[in-house]
Backbone as a ProteinNet text record, in pm:
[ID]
protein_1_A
[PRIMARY]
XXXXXXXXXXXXXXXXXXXXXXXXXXXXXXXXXXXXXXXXXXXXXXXXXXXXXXXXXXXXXXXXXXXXXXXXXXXXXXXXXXXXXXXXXXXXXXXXXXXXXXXXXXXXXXXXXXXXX
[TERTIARY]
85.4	0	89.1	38.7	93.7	122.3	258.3	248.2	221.9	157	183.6	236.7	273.3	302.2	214.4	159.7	34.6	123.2	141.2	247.3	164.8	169.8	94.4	250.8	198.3	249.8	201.9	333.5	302.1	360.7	314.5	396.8	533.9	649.4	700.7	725.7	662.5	680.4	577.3	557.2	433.4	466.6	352.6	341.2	296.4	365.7	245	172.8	237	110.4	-23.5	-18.3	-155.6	-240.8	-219.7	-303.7	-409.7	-492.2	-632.2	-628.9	-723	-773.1	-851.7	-925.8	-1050.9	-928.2	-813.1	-730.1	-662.9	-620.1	-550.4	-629.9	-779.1	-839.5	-844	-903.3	-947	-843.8	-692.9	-564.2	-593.8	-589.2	-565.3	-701.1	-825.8	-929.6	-870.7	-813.5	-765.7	-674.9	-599.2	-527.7	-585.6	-644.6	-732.8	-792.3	-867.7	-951.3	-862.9	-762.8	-641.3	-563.5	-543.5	-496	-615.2	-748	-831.3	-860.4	-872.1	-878.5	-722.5	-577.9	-485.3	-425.6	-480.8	-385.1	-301	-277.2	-165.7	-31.4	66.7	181.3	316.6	293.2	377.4	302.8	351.3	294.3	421.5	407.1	484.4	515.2	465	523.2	660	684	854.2	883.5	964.3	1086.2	1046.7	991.8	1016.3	1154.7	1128	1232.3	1396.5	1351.7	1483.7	1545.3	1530.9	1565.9	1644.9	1576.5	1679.1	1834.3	1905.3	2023.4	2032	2098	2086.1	2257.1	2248.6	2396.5	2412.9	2544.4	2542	2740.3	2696.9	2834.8	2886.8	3075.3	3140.8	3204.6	3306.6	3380.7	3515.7	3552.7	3638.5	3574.3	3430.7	3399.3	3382.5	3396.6	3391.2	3210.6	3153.3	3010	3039.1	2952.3	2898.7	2773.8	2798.3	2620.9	2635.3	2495.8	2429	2325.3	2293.1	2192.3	2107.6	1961	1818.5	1800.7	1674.1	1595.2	1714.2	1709.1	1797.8	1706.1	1568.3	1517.1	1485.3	1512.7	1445.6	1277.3	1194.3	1023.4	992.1	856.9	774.7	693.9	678	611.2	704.5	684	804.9	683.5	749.6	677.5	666.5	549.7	536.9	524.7	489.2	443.1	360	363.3	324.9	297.3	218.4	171.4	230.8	256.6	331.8	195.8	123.7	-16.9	50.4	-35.9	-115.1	-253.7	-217	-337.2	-370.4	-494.8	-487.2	-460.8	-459.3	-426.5	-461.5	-434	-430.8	-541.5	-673.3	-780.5	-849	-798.9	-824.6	-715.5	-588.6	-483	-528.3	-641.4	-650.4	-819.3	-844.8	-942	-855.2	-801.6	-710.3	-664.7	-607.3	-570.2	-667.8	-750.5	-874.4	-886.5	-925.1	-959.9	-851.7	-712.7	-605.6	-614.3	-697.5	-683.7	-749.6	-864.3	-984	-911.5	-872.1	-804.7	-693.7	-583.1	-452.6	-505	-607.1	-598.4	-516.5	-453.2	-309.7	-330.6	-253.7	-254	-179.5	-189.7	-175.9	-82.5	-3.8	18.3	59.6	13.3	-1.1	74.6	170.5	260	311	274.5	326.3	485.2	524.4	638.1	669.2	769.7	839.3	860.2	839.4	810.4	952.3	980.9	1153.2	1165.4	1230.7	1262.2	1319.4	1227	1272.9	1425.3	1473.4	1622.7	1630.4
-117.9	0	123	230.6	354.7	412.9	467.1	583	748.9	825.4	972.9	1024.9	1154.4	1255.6	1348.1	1363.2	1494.1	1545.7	1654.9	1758.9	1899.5	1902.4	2065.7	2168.2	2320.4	2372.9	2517.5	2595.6	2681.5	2792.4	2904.8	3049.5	3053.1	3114.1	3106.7	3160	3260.1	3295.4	3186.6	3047.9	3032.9	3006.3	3013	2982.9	2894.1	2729.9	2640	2641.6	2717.8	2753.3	2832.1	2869.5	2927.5	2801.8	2669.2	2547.2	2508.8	2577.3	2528.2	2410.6	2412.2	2255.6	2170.2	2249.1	2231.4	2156.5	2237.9	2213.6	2032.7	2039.2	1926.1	1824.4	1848.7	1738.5	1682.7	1776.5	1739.1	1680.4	1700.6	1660.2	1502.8	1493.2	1308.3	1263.3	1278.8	1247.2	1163.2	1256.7	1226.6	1115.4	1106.2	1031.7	870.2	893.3	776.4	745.3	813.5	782.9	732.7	759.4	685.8	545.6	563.6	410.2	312.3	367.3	235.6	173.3	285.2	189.9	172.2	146.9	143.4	181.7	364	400.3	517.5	516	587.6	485.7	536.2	462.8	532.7	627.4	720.4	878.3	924.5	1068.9	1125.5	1281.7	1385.4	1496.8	1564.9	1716.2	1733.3	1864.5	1905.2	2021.4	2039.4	2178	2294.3	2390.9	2515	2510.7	2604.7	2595.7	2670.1	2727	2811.5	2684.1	2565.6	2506.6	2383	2394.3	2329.9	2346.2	2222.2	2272.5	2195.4	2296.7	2228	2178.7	2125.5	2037.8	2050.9	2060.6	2110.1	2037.8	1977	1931.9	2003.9	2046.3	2149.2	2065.9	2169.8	2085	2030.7	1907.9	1849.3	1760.8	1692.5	1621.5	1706.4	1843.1	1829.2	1909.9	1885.1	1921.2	2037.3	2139.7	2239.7	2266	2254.2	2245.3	2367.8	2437.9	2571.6	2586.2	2694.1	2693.7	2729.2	2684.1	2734.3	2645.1	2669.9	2582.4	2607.3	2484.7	2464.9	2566.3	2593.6	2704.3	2814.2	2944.2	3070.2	3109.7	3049.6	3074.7	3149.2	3173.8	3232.7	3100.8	3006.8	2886.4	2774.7	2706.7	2554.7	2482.6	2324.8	2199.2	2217.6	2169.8	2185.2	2036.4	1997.9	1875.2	1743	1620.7	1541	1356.6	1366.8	1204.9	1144.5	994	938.3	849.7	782.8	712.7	594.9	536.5	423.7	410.8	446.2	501.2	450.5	396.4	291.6	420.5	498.5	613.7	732.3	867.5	986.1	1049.9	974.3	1037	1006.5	922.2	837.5	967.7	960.7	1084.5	1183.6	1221	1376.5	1383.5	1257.6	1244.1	1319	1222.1	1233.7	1381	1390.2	1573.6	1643.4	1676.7	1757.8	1751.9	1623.5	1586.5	1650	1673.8	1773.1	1857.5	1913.1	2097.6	2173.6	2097.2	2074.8	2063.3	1970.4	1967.7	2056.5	2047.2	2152.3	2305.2	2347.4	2502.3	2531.7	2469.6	2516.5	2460.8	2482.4	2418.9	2298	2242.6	2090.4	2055.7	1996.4	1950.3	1755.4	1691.7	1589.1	1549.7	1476.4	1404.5	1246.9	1157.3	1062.1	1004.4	886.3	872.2	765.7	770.8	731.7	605.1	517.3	347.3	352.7	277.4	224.9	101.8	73.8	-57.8	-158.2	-246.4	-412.7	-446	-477.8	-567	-663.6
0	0	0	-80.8	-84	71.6	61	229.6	119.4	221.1	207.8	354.7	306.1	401.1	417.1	551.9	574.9	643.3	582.5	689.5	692	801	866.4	835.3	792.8	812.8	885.4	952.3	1076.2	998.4	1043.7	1013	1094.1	1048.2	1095.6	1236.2	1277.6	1431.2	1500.5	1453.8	1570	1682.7	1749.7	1922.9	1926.4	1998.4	1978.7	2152.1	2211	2357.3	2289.6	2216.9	2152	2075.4	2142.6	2090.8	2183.6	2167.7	2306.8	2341.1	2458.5	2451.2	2366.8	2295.4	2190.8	2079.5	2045.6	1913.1	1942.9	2077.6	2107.1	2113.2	2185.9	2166.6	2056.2	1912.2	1811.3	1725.8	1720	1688.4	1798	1877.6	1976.2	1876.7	1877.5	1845	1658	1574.6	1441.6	1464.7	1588.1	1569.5	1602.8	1660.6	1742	1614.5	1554.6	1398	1323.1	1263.1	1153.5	1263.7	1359.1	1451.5	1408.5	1449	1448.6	1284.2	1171.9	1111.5	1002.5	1118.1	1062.3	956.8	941.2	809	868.5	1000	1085.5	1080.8	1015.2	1052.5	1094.3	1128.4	1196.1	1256.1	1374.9	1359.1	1472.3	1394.7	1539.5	1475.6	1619.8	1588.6	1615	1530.7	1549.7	1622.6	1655.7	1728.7	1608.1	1668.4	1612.7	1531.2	1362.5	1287.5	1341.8	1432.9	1493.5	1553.8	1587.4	1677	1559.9	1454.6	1341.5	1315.9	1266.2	1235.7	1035.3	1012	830.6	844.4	749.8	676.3	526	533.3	372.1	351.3	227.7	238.4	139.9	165.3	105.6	-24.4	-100.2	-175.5	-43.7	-156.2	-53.2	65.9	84.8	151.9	302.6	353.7	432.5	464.8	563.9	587.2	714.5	680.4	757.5	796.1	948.1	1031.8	1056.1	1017.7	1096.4	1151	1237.5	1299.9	1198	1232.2	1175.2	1051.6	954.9	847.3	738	654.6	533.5	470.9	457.2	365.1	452.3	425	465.5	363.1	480.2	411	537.1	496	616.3	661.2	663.7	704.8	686.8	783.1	832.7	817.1	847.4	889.4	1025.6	1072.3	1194.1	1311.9	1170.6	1239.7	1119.7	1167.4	979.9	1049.1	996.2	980.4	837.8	868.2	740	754.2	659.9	677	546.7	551	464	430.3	271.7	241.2	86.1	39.6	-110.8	-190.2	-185.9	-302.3	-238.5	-389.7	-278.2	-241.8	-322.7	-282.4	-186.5	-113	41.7	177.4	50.9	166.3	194.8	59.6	98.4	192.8	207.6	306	449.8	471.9	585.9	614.8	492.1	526.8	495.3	463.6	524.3	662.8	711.4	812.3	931	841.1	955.6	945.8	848	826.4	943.3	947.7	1047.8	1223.8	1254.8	1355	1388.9	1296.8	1326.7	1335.8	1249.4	1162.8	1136	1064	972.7	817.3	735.9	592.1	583.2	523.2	505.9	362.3	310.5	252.2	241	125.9	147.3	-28	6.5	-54	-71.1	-194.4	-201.5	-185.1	-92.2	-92.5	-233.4	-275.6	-381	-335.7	-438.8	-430.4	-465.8	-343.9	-406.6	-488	-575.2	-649.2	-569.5	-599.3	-513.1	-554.4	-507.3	-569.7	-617.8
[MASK]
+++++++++++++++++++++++++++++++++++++++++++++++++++++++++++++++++++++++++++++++++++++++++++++++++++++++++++++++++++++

């Protein structure tokens, strides 16, 4: 079965103490809904993008870590479910269903079928 990625995204200054109780419930509630009928196969929120470090490898093999997002946007990932899902018009069930819960925007992405060996 296909995986996607439902990834919420945040502005970049967000606050996630500005997440009610109403928001959190309805976020546990989604999750409880994709566990039971097993098309949750991963979930979690992330560290504010300031709290990122990027990698970038130089010439000559050697790599340089810096502080903050490999991209400068006004909106990060905030947070993302990896699911199992028969296709994407089943995913984008799902992500609706987060737009709703998070109030944030959603993007939802197929992962790339790797070749058997």
């Amino acid at each position: 079965m296909p995986q996607y990625l439902v990834a919420i995204h945040h502005p970049d200054n967000y606050d996630p103490s500005t997440e009610g109780e109403a928001m959190v419930r309805d976020i546990g509630a989604l999750n409880e809904e994709m566990a039971a009928v097993g098309a949750r196969f991963f979930a979690g929120g992330l560290q504010s993008a300031p709290h990122a470090k990027s990698l970038r490898k130089q010439p000559g093999g050697k790599v340089v870590i810096t502080d903050g997002p490999y991209l400068e946007t006004k909106e990060h990932i905030g947070g993302f479910w990896i699911l199992d899902a028969a296709n994407m018009d089943e995913a984008l069930v799902w992500g609706s269903k987060a737009v709703v819960a998070c109030r944030a925007p959603v993007e939802v992405r197929e992962f790339l079928a790797m070749p058997k060996e």
